[in-house]
N, C-alpha and C positions, 0 to 999 in steps of 0.2 A: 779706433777703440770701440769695444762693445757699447751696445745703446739698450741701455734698460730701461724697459718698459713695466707699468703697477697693472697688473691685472685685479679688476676687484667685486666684488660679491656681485653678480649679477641681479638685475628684476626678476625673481623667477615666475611673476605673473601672479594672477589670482586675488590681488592685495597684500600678497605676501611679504614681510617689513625687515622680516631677518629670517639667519639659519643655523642651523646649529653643527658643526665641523662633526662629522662622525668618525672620518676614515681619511689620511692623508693618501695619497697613489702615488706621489713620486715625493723625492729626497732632494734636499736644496743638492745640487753639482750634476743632478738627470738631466738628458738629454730632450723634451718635448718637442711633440712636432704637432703643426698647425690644427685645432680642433681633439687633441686627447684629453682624455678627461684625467682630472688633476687630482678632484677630491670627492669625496662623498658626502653630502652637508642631508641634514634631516630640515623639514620645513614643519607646520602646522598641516602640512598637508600630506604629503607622501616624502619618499627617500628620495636624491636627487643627484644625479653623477656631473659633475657641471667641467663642460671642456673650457681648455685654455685657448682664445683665438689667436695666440701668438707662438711661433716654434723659435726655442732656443734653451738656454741654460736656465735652470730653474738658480737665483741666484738666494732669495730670501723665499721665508713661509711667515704668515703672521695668523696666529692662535694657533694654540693645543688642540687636539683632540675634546672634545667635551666644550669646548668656549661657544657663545653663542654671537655670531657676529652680524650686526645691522648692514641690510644693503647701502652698496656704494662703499663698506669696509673694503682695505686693503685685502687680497687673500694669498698673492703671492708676487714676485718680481722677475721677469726674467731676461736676462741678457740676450740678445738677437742682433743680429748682423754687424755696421757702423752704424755710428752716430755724425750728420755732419751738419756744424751752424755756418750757410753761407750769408754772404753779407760783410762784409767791415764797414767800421765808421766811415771811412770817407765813401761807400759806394749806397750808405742806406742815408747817407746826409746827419740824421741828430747821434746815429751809433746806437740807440736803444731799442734796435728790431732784430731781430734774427729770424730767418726761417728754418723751421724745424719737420723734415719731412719725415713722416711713421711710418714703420715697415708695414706693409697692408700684410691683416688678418683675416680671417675668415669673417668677425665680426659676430661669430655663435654666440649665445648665450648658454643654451640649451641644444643635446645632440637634434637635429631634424628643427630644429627653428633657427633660421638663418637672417642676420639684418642686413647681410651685404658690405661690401668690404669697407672698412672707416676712410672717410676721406682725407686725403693730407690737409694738414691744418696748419695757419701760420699761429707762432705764440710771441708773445711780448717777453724778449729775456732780461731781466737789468742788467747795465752793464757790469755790477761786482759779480753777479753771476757768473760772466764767462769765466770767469778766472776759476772757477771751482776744477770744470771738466780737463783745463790747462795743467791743473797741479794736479788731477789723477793721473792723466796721461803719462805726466812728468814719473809718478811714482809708479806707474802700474810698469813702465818699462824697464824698471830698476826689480819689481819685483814680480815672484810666482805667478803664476797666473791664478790660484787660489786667491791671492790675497789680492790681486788685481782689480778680481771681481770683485770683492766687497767691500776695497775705497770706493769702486765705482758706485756702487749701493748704498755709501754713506753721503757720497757727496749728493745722488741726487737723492737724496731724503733730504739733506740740507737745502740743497737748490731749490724745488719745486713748494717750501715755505711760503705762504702768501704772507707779504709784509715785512720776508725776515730782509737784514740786511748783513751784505760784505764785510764792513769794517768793523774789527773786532773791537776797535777801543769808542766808535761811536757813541755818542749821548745826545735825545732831544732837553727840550724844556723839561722842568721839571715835572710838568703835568704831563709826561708823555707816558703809554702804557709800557710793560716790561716787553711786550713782542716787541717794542720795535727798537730793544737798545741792543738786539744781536740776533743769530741766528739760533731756533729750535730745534733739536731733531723731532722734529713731529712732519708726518706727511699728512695725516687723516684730517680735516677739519670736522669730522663726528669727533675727535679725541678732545679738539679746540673749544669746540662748542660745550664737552661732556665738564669739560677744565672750570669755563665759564662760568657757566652753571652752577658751580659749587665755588668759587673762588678759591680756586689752585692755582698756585704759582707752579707754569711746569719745568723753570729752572732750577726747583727745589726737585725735583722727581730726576731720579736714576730709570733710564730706559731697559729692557729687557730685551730689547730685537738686538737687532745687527747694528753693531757697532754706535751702541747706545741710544738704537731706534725708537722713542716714548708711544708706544702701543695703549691700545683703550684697556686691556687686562691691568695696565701699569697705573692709570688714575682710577679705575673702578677701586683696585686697591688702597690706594691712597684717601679716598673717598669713605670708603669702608675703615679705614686705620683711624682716620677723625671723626668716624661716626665713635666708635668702640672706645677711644680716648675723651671723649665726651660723655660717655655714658658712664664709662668710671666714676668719670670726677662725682657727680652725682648721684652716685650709688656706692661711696666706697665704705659707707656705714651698712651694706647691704651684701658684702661679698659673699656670706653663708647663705643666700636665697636657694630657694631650689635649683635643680639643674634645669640646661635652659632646653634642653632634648632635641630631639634629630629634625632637622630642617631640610626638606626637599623642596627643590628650586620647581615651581610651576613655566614650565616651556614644553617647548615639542609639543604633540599631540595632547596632552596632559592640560597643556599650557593654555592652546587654543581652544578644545573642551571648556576648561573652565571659565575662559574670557566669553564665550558664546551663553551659555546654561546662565550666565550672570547677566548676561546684557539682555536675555529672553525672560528673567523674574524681574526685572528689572522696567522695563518697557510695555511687557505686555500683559493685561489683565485680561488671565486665563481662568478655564472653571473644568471641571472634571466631569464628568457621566461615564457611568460604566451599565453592564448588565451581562448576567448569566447568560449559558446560550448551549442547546446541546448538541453538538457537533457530530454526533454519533453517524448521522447521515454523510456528512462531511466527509469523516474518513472513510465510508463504506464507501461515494463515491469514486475518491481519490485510489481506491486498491483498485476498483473497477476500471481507471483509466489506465492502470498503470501494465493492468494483464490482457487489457484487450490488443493490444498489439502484437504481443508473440516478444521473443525473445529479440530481434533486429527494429525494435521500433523505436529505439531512440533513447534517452533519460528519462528515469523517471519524475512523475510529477510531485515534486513538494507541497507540504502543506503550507509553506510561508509563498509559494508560487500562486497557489490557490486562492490565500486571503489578496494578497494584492491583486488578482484581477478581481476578487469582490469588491478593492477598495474604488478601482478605476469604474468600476460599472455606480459603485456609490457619491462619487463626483459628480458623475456625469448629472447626478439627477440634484445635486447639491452643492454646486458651483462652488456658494459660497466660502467653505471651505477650501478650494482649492483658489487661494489668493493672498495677500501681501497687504499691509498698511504701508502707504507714502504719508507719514507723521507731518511732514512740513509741508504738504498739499494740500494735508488734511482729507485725503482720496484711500478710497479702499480699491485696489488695481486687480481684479480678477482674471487670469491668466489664462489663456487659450491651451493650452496644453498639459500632461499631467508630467511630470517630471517624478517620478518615484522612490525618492533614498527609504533605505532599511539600515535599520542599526548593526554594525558588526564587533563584537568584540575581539582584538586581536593580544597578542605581546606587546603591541605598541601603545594600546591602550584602546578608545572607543571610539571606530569611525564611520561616515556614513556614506556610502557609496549611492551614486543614482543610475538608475534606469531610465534613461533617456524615451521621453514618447512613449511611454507605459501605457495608453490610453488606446495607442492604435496600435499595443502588440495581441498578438494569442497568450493564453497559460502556459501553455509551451517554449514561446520565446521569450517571457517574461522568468522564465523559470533557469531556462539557459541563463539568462543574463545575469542574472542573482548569484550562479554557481561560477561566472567565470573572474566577475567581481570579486565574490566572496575570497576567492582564490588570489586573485592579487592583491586581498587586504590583508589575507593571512603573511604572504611572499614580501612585502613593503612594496610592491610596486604600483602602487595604483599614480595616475595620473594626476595631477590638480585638479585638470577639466572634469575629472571621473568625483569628485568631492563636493562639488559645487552645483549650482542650478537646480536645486530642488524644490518642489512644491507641495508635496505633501509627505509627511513620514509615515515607515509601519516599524513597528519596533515590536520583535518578537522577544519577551524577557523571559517567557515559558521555559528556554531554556534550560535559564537558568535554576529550575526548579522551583517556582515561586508562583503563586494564582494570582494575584494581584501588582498596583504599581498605580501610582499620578503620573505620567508621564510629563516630562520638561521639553513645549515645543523647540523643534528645532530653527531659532531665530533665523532670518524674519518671513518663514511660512506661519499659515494659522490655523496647524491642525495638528497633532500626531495620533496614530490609534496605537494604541500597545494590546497586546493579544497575550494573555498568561499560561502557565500550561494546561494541557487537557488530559484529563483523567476523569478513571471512573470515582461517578458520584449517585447517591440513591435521586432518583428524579420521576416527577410525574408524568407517565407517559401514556398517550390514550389513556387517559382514567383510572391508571395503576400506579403503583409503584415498581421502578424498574431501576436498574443499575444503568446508566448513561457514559457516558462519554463527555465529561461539559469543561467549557472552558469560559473562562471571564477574559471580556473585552471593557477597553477603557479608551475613552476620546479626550482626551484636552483638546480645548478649543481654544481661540482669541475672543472674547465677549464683544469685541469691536465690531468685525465683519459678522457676528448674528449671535443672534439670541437662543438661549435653550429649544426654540421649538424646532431651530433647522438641526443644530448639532445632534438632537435626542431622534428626527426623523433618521439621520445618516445612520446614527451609532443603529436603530433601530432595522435598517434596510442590512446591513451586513448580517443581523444576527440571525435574521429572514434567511439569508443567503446559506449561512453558516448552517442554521437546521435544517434549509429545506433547499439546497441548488439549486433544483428545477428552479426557482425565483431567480435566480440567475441566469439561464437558460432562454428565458423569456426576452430579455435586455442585448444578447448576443445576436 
């Protein structure tokens, strides 16, 4: 008989806790083979195509489109090879062992990260259990092979129960809990726990999966129905109140955004310095770099390529800022290398890509790196790794049209600089009044790792930079 096996929400690393189902790739009755990828799930971090380590019939799927489901969630089931328990009572002595060998899989979690193939494992059966797989058998050869598969799917949702039991008319004491006076169709123990937690009974709940499988959509609901039935009772002298208006679920990148920007007001006591700056040389430099080369000389050079290797020559001389608070050290951990994120805004909403080793690129290959990034934050593809490890931020909001901004560092670095746009402005130059080029820059800092006199020198060495390169020049 087929042996179906729970495939389920993989670690996709990073810290990552959950995902969010974007795109299904195959239909329960598809055919898969070892390491195709199943589904498309969206993280806090990038999009994510996650293979199946196991080939065979896809037999169940568990969540919609749009659900967001906790690692270690079920995500799909699929039928593969036989199944066989050897051992009987008299040759295992008490009759309550079976061994149970797993078809080896690739073991993938992720395409290109591989754990190596899972090793056979012995499991502890009880013995009411065997009788489940004994009466599917009995009925899968009586019927379809549709409907084969999905006693099979029901029985091991019932079998693999921790604590259920066999007999249907069983009863302990009378202080004994409700799991243990029959079996549940729950596989999840997130669903157990989520039950728990809120004091559901889940033989009062109608399942939604396969063949009355109680799913975490099914008590989230149920959770949600005695919230809203409670809130009635209480409010039913208040039915004409306002409307209660549109309620958008914070997850996905949204999600994570917001859980960060709150844990960084939160934690760190920050302070702002900004100051005018006239850039005019700036860009007169930047056209010069960009024509001296002749037509075959490569990409051009950006003006956010430009601020960041000002920011890296401004570390260098300002450590401080480029470091981290360990809050339960009590240590401020100043970091050997510069790690680079800039702000990108895409469709998916607002993320930060880093430039790995910023410190010992050129403006050239820092400039590259920013455009090929860029490119993968627009596409959804960016990597986890590519989100992560960053030390100091530049956030260019110029953009979006606007001179100014506080920027919200990005937890747990202790700096961002935001650069607003640049345009002309009337400004005193050599001793006149002239029309300029100027742009406002702003630092948040962490007041932790230093005080206004370093943050005010940094902010001040870039703005150096910004009107007069050659001060940059010098440091190269």
């Amino acid at each position: 008989m087929p042996h179906v096996l729970e495939f389920k929400l993989p670690d996709l690393g990073e810290g990552l806790t959950e995902a969010e189902i974007v795109h299904w790739l195959v239909e329960v009755g598809d055919v898969v083979a070892i390491d195709q990828p199943v589904v498309e799930v969206e993280t806090a971090k990038a999009m994510v195509e996650v293979p199946c380590p196991y080939g065979g019939v896809v037999t169940a799927r568990f969540g919609e489109e749009g659900t967001e489901l906790p690692v270690g969630a079920p995500l799909l089931t699929v039928a593969v090879g036989s199944e066989e328990l050897s051992g009987s009572p008299a040759e295992s002595g008490s009759g309550t062992e079976a061994a149970e060998a797993e078809p080896s899989g690739s073991g993938n979690v992720l395409v290109g990260y591989g754990t190596g193939a899972p090793p056979v494992r012995r499991r502890r059966v009880r013995p009411e259990a065997l009788s489940a797989p004994a009466a599917v058998a009995a009925a899968a050869s009586a019927a379809p092979p549709a409907k084969a598969v999905a006693h099979v799917v029901a029985a091991s949702a019932v079998a693999v129960v921790p604590g259920a039991s066999g007999a249907s008319g069983a009863s302990s004491a009378s202080g004994a809990s409700d799991e243990a006076r029959g079996p549940v169709a729950v596989v999840s123990p997130l669903v157990r726990k989520l039950a728990r937690q809120h004091d559901l009974d889940l033989r009062r709940l109608t399942g939604s999966g396969p063949e009355g499988l109680i799913l975490r959509a099914d008590v989230e609901s149920a959770i949600r129905s005695g919230a809203e039935t409670s809130k009635e009772a209480e409010t039913t002298d208040h039915t004409s109140a306002r409307p209660a208006g549109e309620r958008v679920p914070l997850r996905g990148v949204r999600g994570a955004v917001a859980d960060k920007l709150a844990r960084s007001r939160r934690e760190i006591p920050d302070a702002t310095c900004w100051v005018d700056a006239d850039a005019t040389e700036l860009m007169a430099a930047r056209a010069a770099m960009n024509s001296a080369g002749g037509p075959g000389a490569g990409p051009k050079v950006s003006v956010l390529a430009l601020l960041a290797r000002i920011c890296t020559a401004a570390l260098a001389r300002y450590p401080e800022l480029n470091s981290t608070v360990d809050q339960e050290a009590r240590e401020i951990v100043r970091l050997p290398g510069v790690n680079l994120g800039f702000a990108a805004q895409t469709e998916r909403g607002l993320v930060v890509p880093v430039v790995r080793d910023a410190d010992a690129r050129s403006t050239e290959s820092i400039g590259a790196e920013i455009t090929r990034l860029t490119e993968a934050a627009r596409t959804g593809t960016l990597k986890p790794a590519e989100l992560t490890g960053g030390t100091f931020t530049l956030n260019n909001y110029g953009v979006f049209g606007v001179d100014g901004s506080t920027p919200i560092i990005n937890h747990p670095e202790a700096a961002m600089l935001g650069v607003g746009r640049i345009v002309p402005k009337p400004w005193v130059h050599e001793g006149e009044l002239a029309v300029r080029r100027v742009v406002q820059l702003s630092l948040t800092f962490d007041h932790r790792v230093c005080d206004g006199g370093t943050a005010g020198g940094f902010l001040r060495y870039v703005a150096d930079c910004v009107e007069q390169p050659a001060v940059l020049l010098r440091t190269l």
